[in-house]
C-alpha positions in Angstrom: -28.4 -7.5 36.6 -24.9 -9.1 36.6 -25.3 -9.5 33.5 -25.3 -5.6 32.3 -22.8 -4.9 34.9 -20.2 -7.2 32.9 -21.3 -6.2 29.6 -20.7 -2.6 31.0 -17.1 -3.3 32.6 -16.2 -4.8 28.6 -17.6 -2.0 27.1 -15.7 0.5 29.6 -12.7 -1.4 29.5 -12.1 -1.7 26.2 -12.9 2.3 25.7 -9.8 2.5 28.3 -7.1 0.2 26.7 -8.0 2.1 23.0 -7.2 5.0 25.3 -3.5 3.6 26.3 -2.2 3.3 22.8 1.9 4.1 23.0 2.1 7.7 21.4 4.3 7.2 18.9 6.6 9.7 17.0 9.3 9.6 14.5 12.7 10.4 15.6 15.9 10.0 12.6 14.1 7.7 10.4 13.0 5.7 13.1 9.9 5.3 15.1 9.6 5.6 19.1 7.4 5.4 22.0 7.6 8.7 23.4 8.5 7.0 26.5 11.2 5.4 25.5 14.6 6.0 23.9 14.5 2.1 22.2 13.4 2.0 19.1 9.4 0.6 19.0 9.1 -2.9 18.2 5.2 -4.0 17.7 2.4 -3.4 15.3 1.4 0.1 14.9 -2.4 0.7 14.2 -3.9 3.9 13.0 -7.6 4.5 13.3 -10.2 7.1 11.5 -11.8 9.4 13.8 -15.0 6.6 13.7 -13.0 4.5 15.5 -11.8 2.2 12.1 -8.8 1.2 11.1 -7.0 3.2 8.5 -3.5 1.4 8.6 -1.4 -1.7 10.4 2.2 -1.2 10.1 4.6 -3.9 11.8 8.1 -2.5 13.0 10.9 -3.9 14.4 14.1 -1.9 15.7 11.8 1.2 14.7 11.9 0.7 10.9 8.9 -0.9 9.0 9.0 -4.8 8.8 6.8 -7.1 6.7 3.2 -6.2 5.9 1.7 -3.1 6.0 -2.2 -3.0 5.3 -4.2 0.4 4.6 -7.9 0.1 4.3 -10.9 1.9 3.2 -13.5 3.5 5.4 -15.4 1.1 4.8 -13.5 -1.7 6.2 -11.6 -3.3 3.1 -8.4 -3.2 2.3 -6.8 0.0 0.1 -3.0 -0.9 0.0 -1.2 -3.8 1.0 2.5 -3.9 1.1 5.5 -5.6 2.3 8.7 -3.9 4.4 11.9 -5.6 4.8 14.8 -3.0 7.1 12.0 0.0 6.5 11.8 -0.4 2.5 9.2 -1.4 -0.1 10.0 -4.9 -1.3 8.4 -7.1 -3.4 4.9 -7.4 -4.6 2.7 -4.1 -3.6 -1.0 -4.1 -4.6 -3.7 -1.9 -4.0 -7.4 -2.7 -4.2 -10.7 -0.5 -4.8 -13.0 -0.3 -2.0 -15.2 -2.8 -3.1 -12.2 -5.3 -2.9 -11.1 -5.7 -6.6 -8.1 -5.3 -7.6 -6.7 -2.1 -8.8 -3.2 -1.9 -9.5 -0.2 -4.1 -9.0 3.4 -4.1 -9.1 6.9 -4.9 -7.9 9.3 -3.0 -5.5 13.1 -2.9 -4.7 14.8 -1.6 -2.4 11.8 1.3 -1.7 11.5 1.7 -5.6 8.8 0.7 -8.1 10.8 -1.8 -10.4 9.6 -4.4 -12.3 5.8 -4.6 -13.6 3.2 -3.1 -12.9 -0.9 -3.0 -13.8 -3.7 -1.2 -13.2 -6.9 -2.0 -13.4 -10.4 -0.1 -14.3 -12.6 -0.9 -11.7 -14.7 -2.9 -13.9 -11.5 -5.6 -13.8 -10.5 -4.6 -17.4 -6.6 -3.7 -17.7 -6.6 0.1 -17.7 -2.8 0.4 -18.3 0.4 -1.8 -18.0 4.4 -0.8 -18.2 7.9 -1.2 -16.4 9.6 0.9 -14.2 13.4 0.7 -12.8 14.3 2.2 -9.7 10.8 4.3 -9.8 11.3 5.7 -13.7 9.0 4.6 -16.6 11.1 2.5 -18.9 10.1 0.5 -21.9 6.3 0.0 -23.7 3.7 1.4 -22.0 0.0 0.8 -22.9 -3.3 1.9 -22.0 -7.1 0.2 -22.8 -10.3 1.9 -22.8 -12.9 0.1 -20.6 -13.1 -2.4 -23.5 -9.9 -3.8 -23.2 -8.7 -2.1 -26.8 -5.9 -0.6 -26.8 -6.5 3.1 -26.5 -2.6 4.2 -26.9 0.9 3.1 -26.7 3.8 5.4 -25.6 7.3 4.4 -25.0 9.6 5.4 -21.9 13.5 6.0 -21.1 14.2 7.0 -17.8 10.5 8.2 -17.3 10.6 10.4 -20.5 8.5 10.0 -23.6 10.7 9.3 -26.3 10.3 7.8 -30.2 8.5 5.0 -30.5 11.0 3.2 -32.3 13.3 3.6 -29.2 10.7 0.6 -28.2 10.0 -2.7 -29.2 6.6 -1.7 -30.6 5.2 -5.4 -30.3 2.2 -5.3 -28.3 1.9 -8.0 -26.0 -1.3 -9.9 -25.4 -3.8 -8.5 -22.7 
């Protein structure tokens, strides 16, 4: 009997601290506890109505601050993400719901810049290219689900222009 009396004070208590998550809301660019005029400082965890968790965000000073995870229904992770003074930094990757990898890149300063690649889900490249400060720029290429190249298009400033405005060597998968 004590027993199922402690296995039913967990079970109730936990349903009660799920139930005194800080509200949170957005206020300026910056994130709150509606109780409170500081700015939150904490991990910030969203769930799906099941109960899940969709998405971990850390902050500090009310701005987003190193990882931020999103996840699948089913558990594994979608996005994950890094946040330095509320901005997309460095390497961002997002996976399928199996947990392969399905794209990668690089940020700066809350911009796509540098590579990035995506993936089929079979793990074959699916396409590969450059941004700067979130604009296509440079060789761009795209493979069929064998790996061949199915075409190549070249970007300034995310418009297609001439290939020759490229250097039309194509690099090795």
């Amino acid at each position: 009997m004590k027993i199922i009396i402690i296995i039913f004070l967990l079970v109730n208590g936990s349903i009660l601290m799920a139930d005194n998550r800080p509200i949170l809301s957005e206020k300026d660019g910056l994130l709150y506890e509606e109780t409170s005029d500081l700015p939150f400082n904490g991990v910030h965890t969203i769930f799906y109505e099941d109960g899940s968790i969709k998405e971990k965000n850390s902050y500090i000073n009310g701005k987003k601050e190193g990882e931020r995870k999103t996840f699948h229904k089913n558990g594994m992770v979608f996005e994950d993400e890094m946040y330095a003074d509320g901005k997309l930094e460095d390497v961002f990757r997002g996976y399928y719901d199996n947990g392969a990898l399905w794209w990668e890149g690089t940020a700066l300063n809350n911009n796509r810049h540098g590579a990035i690649k995506v993936l089929h889900a079979t793990g074959e490249i699916n396409y590969r290219g450059h941004y700067e400060f979130n604009l296509k720029v440079g060789l761009w290429e795209f493979f069929d689900l064998d790996g061949e190249i199915e075409k190549i298009e070249c970007y300034e400033d995310n418009l297609i222009v001439d290939p020759t405005a490229c250097n039309m060597s194509v690099s090795n998968k």
